[in-house]
ZADO-1210 file (C-alpha; in nm, 4 decimals, padded with zeros to 6 digits):
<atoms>
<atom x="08.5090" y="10.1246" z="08.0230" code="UNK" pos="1"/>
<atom x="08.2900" y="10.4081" z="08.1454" code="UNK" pos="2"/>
<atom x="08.5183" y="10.6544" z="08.3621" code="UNK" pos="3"/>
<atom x="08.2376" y="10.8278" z="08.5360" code="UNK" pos="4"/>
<atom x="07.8927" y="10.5794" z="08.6688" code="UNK" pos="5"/>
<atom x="07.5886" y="10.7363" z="08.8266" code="UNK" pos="6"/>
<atom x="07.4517" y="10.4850" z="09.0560" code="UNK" pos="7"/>
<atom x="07.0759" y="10.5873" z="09.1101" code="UNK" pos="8"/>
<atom x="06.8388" y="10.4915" z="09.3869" code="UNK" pos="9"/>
<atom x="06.5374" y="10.4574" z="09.4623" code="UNK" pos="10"/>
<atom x="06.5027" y="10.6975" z="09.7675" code="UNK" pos="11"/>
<atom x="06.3188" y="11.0422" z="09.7273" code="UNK" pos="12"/>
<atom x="06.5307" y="11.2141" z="09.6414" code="UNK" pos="13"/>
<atom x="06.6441" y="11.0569" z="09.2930" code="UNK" pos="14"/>
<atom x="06.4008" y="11.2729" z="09.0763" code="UNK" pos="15"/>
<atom x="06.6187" y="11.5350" z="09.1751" code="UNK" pos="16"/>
<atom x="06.8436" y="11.4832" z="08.8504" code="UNK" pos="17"/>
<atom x="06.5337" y="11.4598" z="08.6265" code="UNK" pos="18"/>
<atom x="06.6737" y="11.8115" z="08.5161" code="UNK" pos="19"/>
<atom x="07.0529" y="11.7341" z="08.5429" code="UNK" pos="20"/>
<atom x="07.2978" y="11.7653" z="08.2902" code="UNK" pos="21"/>
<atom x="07.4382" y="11.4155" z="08.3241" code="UNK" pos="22"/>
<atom x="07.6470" y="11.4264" z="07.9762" code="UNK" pos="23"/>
<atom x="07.9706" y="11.3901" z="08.1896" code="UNK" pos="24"/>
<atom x="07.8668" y="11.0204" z="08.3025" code="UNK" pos="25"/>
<atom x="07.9358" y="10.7705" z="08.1061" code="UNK" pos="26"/>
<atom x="07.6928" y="10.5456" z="08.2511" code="UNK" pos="27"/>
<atom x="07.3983" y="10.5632" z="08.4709" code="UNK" pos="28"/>
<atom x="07.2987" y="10.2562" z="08.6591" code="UNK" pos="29"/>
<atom x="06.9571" y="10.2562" z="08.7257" code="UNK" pos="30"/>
<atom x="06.8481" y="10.0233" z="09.0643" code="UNK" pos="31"/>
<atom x="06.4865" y="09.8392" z="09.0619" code="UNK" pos="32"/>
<atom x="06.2300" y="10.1181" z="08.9700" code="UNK" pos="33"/>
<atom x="06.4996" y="10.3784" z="08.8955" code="UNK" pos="34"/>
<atom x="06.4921" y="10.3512" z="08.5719" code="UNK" pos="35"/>
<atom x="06.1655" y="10.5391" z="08.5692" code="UNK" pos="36"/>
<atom x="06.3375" y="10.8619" z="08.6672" code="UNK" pos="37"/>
<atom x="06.5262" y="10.9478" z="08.3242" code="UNK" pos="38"/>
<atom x="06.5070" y="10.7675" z="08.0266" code="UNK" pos="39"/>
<atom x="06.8214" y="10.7746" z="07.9388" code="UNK" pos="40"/>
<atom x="07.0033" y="10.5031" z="08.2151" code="UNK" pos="41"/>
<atom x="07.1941" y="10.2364" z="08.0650" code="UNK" pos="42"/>
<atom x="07.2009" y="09.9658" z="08.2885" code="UNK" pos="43"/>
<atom x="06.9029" y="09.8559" z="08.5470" code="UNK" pos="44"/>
<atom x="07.0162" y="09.6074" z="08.7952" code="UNK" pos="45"/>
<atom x="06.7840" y="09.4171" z="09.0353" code="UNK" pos="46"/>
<atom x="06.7317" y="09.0987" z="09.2153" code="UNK" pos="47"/>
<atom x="06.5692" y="08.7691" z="09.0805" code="UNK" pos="48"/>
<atom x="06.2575" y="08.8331" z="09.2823" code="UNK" pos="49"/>
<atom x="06.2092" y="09.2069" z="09.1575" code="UNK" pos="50"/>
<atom x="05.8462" y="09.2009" z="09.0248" code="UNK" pos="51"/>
<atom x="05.7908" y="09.1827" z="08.6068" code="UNK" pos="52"/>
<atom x="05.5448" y="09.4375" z="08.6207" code="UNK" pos="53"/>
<atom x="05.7763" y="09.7141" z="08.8050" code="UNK" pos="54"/>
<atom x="06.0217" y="09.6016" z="08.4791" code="UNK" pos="55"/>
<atom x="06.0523" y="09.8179" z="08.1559" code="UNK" pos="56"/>
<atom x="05.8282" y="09.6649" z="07.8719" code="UNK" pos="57"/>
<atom x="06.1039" y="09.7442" z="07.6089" code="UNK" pos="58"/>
<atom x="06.4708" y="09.8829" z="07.6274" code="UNK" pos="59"/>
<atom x="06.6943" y="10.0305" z="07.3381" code="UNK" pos="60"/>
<atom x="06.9889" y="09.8933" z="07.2013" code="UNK" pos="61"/>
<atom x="07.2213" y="10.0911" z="07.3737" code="UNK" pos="62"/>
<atom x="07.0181" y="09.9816" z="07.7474" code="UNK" pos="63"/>
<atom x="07.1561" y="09.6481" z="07.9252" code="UNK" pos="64"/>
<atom x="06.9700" y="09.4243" z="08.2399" code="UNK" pos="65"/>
<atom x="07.2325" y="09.3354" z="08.5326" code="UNK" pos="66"/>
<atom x="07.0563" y="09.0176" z="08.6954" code="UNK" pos="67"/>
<atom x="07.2046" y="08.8127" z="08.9729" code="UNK" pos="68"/>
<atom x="07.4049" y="08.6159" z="08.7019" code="UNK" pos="69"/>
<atom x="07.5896" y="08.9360" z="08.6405" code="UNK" pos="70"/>
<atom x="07.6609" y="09.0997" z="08.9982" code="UNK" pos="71"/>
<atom x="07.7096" y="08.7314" z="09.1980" code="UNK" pos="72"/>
<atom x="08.0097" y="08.6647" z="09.0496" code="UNK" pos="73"/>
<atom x="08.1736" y="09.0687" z="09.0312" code="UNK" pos="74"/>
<atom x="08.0501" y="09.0844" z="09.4041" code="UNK" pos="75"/>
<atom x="08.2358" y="08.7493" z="09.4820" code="UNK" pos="76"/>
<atom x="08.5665" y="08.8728" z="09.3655" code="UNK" pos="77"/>
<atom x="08.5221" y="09.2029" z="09.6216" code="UNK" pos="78"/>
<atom x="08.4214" y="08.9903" z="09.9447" code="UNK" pos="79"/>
<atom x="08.1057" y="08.8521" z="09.8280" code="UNK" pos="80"/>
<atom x="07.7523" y="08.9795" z="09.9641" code="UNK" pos="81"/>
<atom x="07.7821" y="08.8789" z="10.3564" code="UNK" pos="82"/>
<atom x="08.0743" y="09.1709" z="10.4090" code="UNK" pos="83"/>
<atom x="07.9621" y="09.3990" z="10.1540" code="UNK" pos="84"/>
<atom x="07.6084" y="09.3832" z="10.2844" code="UNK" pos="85"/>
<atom x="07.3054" y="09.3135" z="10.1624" code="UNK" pos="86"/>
<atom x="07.1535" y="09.5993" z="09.9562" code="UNK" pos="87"/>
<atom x="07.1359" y="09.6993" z="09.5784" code="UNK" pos="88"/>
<atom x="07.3011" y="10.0156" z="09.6522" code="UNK" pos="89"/>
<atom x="07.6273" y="09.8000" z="09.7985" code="UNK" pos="90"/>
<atom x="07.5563" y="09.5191" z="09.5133" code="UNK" pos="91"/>
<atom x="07.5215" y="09.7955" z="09.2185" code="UNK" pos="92"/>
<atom x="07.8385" y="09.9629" z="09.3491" code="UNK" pos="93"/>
<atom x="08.0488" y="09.6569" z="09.3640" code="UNK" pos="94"/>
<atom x="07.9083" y="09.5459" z="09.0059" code="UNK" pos="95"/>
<atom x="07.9714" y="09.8527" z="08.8671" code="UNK" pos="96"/>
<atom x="08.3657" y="09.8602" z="09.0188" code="UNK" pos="97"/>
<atom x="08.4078" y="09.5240" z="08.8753" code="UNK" pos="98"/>
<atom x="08.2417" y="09.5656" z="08.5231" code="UNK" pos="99"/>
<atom x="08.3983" y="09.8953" z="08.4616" code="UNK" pos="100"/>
<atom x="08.6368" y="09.9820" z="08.6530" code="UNK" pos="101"/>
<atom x="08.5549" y="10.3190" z="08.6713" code="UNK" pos="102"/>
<atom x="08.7401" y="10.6473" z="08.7678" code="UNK" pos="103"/>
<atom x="08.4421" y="10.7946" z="08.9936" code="UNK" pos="104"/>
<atom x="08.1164" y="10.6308" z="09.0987" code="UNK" pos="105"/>
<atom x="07.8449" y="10.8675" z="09.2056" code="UNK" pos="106"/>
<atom x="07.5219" y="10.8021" z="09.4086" code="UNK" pos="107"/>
<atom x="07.1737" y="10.9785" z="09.4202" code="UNK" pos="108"/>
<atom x="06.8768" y="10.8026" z="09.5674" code="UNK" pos="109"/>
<atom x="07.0899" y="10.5900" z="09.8204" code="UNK" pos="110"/>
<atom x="07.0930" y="10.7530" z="10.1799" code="UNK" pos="111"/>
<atom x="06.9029" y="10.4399" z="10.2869" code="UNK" pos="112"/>
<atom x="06.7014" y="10.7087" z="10.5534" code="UNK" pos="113"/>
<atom x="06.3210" y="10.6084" z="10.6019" code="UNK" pos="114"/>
<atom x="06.0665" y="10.8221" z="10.7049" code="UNK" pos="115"/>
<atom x="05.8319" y="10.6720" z="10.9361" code="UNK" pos="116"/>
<atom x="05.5656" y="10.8797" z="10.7423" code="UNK" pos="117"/>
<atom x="05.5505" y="11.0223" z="10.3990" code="UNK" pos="118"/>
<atom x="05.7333" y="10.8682" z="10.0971" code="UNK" pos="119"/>
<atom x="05.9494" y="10.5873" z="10.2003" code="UNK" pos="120"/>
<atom x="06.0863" y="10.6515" z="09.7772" code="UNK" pos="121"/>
<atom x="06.0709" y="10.8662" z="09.4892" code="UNK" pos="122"/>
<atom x="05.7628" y="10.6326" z="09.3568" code="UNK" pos="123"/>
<atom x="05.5421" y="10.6665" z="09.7024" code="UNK" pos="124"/>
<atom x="05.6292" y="10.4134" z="09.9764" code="UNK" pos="125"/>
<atom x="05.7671" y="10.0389" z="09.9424" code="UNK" pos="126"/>
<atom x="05.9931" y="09.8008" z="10.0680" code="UNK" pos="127"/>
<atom x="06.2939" y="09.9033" z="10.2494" code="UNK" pos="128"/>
<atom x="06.6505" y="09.6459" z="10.1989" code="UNK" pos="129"/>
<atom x="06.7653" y="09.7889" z="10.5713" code="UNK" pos="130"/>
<atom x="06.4842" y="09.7749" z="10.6950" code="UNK" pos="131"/>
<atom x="06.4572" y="09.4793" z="10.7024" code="UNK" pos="132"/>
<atom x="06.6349" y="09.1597" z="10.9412" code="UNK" pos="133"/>
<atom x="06.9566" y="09.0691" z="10.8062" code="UNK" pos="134"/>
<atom x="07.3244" y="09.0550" z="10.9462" code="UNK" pos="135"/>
<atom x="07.4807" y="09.1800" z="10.6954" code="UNK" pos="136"/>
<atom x="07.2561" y="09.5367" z="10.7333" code="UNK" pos="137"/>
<atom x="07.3872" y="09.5869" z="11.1082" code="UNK" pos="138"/>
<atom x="07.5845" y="09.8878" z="10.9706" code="UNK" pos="139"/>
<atom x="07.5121" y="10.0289" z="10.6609" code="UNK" pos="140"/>
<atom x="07.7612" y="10.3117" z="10.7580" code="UNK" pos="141"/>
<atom x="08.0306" y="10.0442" z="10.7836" code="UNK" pos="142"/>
<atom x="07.9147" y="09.8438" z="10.4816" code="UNK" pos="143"/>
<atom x="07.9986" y="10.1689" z="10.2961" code="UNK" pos="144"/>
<atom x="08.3583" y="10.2535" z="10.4356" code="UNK" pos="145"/>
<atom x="08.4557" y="09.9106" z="10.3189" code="UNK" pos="146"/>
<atom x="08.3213" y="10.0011" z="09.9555" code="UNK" pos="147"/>
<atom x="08.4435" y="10.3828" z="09.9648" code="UNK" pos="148"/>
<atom x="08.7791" y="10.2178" z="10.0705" code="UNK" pos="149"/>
<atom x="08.8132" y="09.9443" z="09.8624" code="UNK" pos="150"/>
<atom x="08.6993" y="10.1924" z="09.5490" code="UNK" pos="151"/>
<atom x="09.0125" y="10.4321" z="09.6468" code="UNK" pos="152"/>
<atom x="09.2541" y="10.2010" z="09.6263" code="UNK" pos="153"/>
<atom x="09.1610" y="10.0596" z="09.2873" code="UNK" pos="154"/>
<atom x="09.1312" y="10.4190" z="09.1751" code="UNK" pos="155"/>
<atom x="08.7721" y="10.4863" z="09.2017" code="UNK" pos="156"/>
<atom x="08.6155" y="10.7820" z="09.3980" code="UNK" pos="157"/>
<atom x="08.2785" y="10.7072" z="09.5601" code="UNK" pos="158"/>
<atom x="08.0768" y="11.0143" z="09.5968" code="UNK" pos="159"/>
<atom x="07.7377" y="11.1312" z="09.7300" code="UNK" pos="160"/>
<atom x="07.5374" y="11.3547" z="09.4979" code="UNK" pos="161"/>
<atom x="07.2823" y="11.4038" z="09.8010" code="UNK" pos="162"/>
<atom x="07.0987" y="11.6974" z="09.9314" code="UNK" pos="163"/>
<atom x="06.9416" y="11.5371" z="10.2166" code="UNK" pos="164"/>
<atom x="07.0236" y="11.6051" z="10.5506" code="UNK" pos="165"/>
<atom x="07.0965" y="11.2298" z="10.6569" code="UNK" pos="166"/>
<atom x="07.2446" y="10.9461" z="10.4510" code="UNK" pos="167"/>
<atom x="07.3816" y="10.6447" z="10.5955" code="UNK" pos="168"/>
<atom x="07.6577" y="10.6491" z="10.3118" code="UNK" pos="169"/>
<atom x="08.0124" y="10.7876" z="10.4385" code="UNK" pos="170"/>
<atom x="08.0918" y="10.8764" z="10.0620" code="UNK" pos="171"/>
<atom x="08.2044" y="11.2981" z="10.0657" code="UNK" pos="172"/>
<atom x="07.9644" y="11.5274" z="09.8868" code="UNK" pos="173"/>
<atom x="07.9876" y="11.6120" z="09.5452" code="UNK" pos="174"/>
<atom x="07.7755" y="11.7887" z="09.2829" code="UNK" pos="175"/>
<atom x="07.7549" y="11.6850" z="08.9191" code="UNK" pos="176"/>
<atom x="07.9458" y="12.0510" z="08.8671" code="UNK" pos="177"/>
<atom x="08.2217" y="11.8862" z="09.1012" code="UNK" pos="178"/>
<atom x="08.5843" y="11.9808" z="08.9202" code="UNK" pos="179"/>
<atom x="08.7991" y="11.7527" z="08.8385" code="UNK" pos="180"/>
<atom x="09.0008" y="11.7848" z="09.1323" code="UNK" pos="181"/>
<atom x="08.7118" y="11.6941" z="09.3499" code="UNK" pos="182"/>
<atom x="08.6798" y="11.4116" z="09.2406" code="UNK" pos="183"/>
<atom x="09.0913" y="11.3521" z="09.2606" code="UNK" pos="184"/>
<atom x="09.1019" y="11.4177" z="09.6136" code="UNK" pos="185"/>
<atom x="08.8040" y="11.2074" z="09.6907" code="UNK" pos="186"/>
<atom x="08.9703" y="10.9105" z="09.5491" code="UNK" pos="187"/>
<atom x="09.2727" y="10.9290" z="09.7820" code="UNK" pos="188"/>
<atom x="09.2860" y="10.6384" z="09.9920" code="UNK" pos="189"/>
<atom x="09.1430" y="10.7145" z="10.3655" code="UNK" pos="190"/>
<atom x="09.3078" y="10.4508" z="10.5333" code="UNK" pos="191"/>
<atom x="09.4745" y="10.1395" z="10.5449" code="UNK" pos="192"/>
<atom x="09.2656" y="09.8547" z="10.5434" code="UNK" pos="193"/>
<atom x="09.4991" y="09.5043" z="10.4998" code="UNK" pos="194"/>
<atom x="09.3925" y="09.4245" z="10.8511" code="UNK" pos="195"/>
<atom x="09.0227" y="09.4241" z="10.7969" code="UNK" pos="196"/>
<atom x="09.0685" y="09.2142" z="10.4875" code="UNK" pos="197"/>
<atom x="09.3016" y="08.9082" z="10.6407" code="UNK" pos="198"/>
<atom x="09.0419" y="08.9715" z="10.9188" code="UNK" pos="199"/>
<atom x="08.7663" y="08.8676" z="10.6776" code="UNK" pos="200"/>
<atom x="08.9829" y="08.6101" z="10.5084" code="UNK" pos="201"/>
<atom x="09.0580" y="08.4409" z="10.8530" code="UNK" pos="202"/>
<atom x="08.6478" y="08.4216" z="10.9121" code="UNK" pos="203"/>
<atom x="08.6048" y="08.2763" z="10.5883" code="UNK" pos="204"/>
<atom x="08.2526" y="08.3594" z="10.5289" code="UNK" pos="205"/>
<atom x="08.1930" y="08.3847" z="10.1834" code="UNK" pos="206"/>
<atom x="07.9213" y="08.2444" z="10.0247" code="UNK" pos="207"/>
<atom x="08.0044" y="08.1482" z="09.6201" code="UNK" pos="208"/>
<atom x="07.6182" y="08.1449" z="09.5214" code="UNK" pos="209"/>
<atom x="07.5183" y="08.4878" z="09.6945" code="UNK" pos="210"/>
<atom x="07.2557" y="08.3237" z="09.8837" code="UNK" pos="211"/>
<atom x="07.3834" y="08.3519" z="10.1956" code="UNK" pos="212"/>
<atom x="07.0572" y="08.3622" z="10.3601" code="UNK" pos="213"/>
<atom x="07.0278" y="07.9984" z="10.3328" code="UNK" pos="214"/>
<atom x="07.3468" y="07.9535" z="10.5517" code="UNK" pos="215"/>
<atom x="07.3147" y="08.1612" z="10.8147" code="UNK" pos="216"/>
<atom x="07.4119" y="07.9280" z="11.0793" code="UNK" pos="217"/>
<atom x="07.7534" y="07.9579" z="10.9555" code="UNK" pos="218"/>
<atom x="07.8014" y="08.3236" z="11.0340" code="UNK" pos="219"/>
<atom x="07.8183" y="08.4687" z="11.4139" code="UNK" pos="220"/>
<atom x="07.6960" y="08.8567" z="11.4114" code="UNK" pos="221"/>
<atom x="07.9474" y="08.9230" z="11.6822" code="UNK" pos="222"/>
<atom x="08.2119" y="08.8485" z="11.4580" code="UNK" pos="223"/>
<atom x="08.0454" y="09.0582" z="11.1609" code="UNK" pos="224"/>
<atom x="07.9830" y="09.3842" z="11.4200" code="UNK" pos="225"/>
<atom x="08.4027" y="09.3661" z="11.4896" code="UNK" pos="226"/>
<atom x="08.4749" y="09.3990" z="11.0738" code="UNK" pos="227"/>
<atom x="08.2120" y="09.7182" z="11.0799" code="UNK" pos="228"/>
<atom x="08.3932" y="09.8596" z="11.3494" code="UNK" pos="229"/>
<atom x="08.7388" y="09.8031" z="11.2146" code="UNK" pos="230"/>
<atom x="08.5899" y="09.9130" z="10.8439" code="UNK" pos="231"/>
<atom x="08.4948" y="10.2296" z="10.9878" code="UNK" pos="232"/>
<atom x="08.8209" y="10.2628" z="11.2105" code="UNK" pos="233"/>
<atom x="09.0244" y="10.2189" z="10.8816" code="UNK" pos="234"/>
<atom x="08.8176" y="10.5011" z="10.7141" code="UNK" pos="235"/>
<atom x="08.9550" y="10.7229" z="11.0146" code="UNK" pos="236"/>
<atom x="09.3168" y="10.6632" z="10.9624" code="UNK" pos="237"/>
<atom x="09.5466" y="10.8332" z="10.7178" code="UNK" pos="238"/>
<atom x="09.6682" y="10.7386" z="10.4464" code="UNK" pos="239"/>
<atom x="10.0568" y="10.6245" z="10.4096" code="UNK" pos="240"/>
<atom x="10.2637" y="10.8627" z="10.2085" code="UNK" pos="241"/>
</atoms>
């Protein structure tokens, strides 16, 4: 299992760690075009409709593709895609929990902030996930408590390798030269979060397939704007001794 995963974006900022050393990860997880910002990522993940051109001609031996086969089900046994929202950032994140059970998770490329000019991502401008109508993007601030959260308490610190400014993930800061108890204290659990979870369990809106798109009708955004709130609410409390 890898202990530490780089999860890398596509936002502008990911070509900052075209120069990192990154021999301390034991994994980088490369989202859509990511891949094309160091060679040496290990696992690309994307969705079924992610264009064949945009994908790498050849990979090495040591290089895996994560399809929807392989995060639907690891994404299912943490809540399933309509509470951990919608994104690749969320979905890579959950995979990667599941598949390796690692001791930190890192992300670069992920603040999810648009520009309404310039470069939208590190390869010019495209297609935005939160940008775009969904009810499972009403809080991406939220959507990343619950991960940071449920991360902690099954060891795993979530941490923001970010530069920027803005970023709509909660995650603390970090640096790749983070020490070792960095990373400790970010995996202490933030809160208690029980509640939230028999909260989701009562609403019962899990969707086995991941396609929860084609049963929307079954899920009330009221209802789905109360678990953000109490996500981030359980992110504020303290942890129990």
């Amino acid at each position: 299992m890898a202990k530490r995963v780089l999860v890398l974006g596509s936002g502008p900022n990911a070509v900052d760690c075209v120069d990192w050393d990154l021999s301390g990860f034991d994994a980088i997880v490369a989202i859509n075009n990511a891949w094309q910002v160091r060679p040496d990522w290990t696992h690309l993940i994307h969705p079924e409709d992610f264009p064949e051109e945009r994908r790498p001609k050849a990979i090495s031996s040591d290089q895996a593709i994560v399809t929807a086969a392989d995060y639907v089900p690891c994404q299912n046994n943490w809540g399933g895609f309509v509470y951990a929202g919608g994104t690749m950032a969320f979905t890579a994140g959950y995979w990667a929990l599941d598949a390796m059970r690692p001791e930190v998770m890192a992300f670069l490329g992920c603040d999810m902030v648009y520009s309404s000019s310039g470069n939208t991502h590190f390869y010019g401008t495209g297609a935005a996930d939160p940008l775009r109508e969904d009810i499972t993007l009403q809080s991406l601030e939220a959507k990343s408590a619950r991960l940071m959260l449920l991360a902690a308490g099954a060891g795993c610190a979530c941490v923001n390798l970010s530069s920027a400014s803005h970023s709509r993930l909660v995650f603390p800061r970090a640096s790749v030269a983070s020490s070792d108890q960095t990373w400790g204290q970010a995996r202490e659990r933030h809160g208690q979060f029980e509640d939230v979870l028999r909260q989701e369990e009562r609403l019962g809106y899990s969707v086995p397939s991941g396609r929860y798109w084609q049963e929307l009708d079954r899920f009330d955004p009221a209802e789905l704007r109360k678990l953000d709130a109490a996500w981030l609410e359980a992110m504020k409390e303290p942890a129990l001794a």
